[in-house]
N, CA, C and O atoms as a GROMACS GRO file, in nm:
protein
  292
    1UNK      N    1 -19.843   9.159  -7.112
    1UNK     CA    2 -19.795   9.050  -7.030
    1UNK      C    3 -19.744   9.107  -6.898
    1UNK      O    4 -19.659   9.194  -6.882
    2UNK      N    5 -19.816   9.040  -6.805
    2UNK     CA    6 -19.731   9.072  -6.705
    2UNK      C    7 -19.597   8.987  -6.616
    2UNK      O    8 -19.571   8.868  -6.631
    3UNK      N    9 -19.515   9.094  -6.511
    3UNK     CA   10 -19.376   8.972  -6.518
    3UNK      C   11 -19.396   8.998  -6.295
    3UNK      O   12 -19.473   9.081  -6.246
    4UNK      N   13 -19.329   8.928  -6.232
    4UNK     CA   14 -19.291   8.888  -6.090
    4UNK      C   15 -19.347   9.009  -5.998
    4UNK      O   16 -19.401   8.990  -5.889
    5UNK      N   17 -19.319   9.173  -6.075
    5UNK     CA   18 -19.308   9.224  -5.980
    5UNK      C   19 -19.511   9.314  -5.958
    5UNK      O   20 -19.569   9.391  -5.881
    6UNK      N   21 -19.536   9.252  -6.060
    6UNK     CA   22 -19.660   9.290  -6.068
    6UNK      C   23 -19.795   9.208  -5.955
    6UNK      O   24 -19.902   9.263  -5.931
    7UNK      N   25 -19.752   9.069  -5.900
    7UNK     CA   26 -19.818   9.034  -5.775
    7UNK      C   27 -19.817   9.041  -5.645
    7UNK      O   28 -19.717   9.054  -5.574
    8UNK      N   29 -19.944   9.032  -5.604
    8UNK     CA   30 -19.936   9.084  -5.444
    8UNK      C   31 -19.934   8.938  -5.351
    8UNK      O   32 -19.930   8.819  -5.382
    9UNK      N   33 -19.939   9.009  -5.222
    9UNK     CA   34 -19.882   8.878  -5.119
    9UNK      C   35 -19.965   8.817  -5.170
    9UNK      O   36 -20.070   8.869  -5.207
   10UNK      N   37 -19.929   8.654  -5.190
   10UNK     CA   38 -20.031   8.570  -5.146
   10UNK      C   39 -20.077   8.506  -5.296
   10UNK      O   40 -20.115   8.393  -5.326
   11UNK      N   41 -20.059   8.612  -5.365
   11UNK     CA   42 -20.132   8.570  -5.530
   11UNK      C   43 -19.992   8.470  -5.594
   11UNK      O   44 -19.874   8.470  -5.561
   12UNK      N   45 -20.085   8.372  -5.724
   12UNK     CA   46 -20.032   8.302  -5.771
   12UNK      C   47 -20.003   8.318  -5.904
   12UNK      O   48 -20.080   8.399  -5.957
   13UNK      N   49 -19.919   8.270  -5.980
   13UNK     CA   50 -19.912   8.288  -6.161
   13UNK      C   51 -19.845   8.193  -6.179
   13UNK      O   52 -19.800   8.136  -6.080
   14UNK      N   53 -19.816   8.143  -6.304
   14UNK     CA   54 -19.741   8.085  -6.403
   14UNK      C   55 -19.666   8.106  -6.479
   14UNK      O   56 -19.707   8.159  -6.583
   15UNK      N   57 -19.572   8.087  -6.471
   15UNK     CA   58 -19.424   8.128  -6.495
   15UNK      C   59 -19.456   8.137  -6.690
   15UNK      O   60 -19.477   8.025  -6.737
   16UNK      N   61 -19.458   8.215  -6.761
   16UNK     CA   62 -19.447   8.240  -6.897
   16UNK      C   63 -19.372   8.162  -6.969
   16UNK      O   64 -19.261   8.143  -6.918
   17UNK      N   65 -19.400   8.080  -7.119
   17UNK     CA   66 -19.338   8.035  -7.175
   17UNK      C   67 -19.165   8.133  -7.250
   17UNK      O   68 -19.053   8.102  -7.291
   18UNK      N   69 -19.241   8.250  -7.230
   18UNK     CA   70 -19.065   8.313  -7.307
   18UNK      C   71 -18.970   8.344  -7.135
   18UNK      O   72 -19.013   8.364  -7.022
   19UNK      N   73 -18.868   8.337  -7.175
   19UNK     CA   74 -18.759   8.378  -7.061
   19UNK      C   75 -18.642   8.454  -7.133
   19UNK      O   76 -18.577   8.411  -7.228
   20UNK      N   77 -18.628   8.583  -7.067
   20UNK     CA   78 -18.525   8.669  -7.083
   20UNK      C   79 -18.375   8.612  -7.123
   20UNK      O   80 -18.336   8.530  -7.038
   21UNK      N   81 -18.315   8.625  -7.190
   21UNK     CA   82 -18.172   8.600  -7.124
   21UNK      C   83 -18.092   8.642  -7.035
   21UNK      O   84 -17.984   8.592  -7.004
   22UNK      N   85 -18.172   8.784  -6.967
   22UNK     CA   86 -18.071   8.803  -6.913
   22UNK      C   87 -18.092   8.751  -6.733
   22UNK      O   88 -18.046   8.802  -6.631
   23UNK      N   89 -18.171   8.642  -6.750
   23UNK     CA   90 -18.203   8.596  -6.692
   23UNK      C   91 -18.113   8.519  -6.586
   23UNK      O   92 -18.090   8.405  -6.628
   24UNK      N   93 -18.038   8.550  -6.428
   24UNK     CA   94 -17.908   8.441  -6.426
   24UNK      C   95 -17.963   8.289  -6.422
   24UNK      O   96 -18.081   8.270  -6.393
   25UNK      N   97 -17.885   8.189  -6.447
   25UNK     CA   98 -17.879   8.069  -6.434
   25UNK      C   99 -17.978   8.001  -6.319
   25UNK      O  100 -18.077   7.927  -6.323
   26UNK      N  101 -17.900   8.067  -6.209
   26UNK     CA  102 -17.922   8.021  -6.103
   26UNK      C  103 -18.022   8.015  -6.021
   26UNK      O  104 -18.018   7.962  -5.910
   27UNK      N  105 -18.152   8.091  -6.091
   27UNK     CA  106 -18.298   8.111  -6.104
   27UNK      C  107 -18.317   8.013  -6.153
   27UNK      O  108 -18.369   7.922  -6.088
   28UNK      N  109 -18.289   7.998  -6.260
   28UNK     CA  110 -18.373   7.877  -6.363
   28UNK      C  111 -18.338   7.748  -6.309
   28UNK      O  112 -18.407   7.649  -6.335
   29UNK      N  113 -18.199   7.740  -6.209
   29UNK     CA  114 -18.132   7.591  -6.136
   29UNK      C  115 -18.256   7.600  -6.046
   29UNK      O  116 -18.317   7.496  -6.065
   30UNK      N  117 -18.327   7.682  -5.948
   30UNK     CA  118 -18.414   7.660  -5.868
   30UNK      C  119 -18.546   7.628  -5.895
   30UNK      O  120 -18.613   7.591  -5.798
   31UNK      N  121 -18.601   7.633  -6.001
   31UNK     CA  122 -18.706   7.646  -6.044
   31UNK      C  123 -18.799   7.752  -6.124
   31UNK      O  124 -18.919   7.722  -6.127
   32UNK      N  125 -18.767   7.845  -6.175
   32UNK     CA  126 -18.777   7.991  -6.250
   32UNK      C  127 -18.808   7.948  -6.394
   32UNK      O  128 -18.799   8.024  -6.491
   33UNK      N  129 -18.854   7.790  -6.401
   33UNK     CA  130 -18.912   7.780  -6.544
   33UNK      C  131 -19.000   7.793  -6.580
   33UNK      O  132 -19.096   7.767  -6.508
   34UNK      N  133 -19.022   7.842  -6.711
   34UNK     CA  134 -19.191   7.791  -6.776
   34UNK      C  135 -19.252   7.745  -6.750
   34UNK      O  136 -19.194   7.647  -6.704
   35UNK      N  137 -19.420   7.720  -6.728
   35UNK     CA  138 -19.507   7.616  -6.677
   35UNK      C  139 -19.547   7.608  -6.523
   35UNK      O  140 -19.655   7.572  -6.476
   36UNK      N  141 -19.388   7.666  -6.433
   36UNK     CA  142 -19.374   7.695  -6.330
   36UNK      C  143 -19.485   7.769  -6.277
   36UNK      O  144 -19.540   7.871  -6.321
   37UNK      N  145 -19.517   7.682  -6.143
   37UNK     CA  146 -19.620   7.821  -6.050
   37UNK      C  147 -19.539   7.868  -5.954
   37UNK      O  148 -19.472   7.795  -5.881
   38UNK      N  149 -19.541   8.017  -5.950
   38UNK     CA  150 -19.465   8.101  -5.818
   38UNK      C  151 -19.574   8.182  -5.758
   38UNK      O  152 -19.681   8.212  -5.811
   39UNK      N  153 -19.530   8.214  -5.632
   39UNK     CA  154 -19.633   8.265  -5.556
   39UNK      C  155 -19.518   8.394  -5.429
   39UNK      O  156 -19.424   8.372  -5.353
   40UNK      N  157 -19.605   8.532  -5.471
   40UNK     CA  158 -19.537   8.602  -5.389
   40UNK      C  159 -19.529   8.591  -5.188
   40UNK      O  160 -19.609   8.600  -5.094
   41UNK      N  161 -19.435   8.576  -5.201
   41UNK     CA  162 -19.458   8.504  -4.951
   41UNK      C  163 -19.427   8.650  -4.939
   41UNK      O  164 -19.519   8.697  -4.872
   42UNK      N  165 -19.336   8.753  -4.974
   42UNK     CA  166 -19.314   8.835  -4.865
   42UNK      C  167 -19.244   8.960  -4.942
   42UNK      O  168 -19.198   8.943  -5.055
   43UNK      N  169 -19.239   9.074  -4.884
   43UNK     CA  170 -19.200   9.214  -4.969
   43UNK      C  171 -19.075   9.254  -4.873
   43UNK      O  172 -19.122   9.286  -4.764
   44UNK      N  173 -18.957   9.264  -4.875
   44UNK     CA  174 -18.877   9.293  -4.749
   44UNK      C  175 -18.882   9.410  -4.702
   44UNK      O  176 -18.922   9.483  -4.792
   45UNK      N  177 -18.858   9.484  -4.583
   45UNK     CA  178 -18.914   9.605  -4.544
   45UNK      C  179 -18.860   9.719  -4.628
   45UNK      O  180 -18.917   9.828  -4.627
   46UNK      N  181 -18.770   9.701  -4.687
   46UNK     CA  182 -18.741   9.806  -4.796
   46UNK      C  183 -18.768   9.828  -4.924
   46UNK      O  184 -18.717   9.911  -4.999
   47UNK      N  185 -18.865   9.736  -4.950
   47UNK     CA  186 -18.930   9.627  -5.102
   47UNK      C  187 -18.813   9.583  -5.180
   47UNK      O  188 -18.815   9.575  -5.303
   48UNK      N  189 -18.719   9.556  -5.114
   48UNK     CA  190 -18.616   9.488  -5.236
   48UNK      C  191 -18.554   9.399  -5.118
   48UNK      O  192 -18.529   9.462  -5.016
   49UNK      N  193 -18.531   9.287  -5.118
   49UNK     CA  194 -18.574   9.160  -5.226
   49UNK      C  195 -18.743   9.166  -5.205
   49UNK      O  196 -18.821   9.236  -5.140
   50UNK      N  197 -18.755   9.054  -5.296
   50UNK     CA  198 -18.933   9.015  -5.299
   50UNK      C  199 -18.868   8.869  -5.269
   50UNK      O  200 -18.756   8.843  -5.313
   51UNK      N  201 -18.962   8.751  -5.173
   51UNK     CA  202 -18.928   8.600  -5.123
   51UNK      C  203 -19.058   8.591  -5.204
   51UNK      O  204 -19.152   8.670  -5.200
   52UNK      N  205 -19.045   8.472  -5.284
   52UNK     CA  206 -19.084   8.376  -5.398
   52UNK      C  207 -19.115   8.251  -5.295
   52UNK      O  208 -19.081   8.234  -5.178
   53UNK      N  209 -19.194   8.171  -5.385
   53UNK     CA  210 -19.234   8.045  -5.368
   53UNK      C  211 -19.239   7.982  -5.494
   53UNK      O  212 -19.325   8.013  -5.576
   54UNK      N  213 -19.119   7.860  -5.524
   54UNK     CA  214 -19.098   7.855  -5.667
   54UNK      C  215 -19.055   7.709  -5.666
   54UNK      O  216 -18.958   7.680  -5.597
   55UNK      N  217 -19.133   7.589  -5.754
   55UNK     CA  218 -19.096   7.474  -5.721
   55UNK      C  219 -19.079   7.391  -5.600
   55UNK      O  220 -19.019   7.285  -5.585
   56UNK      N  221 -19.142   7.459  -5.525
   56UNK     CA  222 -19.129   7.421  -5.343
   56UNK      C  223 -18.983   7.502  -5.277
   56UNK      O  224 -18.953   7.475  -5.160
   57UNK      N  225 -18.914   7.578  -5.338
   57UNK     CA  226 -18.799   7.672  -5.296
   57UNK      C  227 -18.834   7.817  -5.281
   57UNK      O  228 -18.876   7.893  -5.368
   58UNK      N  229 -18.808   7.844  -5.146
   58UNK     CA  230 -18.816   7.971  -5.103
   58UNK      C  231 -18.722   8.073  -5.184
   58UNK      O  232 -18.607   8.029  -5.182
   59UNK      N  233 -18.726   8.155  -5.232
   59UNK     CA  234 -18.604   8.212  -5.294
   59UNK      C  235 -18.630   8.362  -5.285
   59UNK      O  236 -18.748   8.395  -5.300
   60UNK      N  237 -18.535   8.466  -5.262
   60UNK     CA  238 -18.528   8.594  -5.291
   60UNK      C  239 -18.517   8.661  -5.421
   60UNK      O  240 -18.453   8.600  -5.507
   61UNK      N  241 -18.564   8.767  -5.451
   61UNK     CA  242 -18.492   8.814  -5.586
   61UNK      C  243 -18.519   8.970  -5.604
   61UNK      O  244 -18.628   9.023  -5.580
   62UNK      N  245 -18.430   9.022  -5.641
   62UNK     CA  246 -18.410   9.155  -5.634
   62UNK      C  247 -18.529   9.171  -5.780
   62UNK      O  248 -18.551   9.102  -5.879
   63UNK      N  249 -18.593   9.324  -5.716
   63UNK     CA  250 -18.693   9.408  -5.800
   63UNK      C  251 -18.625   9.412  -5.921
   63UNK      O  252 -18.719   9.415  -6.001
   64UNK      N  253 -18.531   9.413  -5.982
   64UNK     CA  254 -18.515   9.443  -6.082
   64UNK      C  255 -18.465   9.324  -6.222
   64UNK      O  256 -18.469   9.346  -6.343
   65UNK      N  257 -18.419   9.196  -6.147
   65UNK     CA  258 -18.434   9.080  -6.210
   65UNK      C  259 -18.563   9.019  -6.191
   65UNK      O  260 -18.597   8.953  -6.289
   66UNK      N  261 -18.648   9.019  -6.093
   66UNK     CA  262 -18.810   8.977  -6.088
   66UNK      C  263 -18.881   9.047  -6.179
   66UNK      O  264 -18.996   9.010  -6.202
   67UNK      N  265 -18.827   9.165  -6.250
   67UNK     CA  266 -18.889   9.248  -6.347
   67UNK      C  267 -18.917   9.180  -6.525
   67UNK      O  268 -18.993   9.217  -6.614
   68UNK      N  269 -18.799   9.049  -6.516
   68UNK     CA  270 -18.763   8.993  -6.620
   68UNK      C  271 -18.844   8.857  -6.629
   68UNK      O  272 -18.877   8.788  -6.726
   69UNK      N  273 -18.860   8.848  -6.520
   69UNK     CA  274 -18.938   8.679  -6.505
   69UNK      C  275 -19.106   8.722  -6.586
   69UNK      O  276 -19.172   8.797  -6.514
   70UNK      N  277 -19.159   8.693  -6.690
   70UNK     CA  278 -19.301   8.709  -6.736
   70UNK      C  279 -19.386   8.628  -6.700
   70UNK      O  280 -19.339   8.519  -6.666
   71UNK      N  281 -19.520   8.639  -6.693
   71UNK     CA  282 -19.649   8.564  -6.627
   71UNK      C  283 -19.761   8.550  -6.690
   71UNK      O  284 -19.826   8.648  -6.729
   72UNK      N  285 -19.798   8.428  -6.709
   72UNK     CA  286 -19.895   8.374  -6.715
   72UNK      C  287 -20.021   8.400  -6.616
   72UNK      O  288 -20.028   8.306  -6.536
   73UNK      N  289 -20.118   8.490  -6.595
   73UNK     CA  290 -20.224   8.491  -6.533
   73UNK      C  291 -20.343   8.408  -6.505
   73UNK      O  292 -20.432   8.452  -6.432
   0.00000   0.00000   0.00000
């Protein structure tokens, strides 16, 4: 399975039916659910954060919680 940090600009997936717990909240308040399509917009010049496209919300998320999010291909 693969999880967030495994797509490149531009590519799309589907957010995996299992979710981590250690997942924060406040992902899943934006859109970070199951069923969900996200799409990578941008790598920041230091590759940490990665900007998401998630439910129509732009969102950041550090390499190492995007590591937790799994994908549907």
């Amino acid at each position: 399975m693969t999880n967030l940090l495994e797509l490149k600009i531009g590519q799309k997936a589907i957010i995996a039916d299992s979710i981590d717990e250690r997942l924060p909240v406040k992902l899943m308040e934006l859109g970070c659910l199951p069923g969900n399509e996200v799409q990578l917009l941008q790598i920041a010049p230091l590759n940490d954060p990665l900007y998401y496209l998630v439910a129509g919300n732009r969102i950041s998320i550090r390499r190492e919680i995007a590591g937790l999010i799994s994908l549907d291909l």
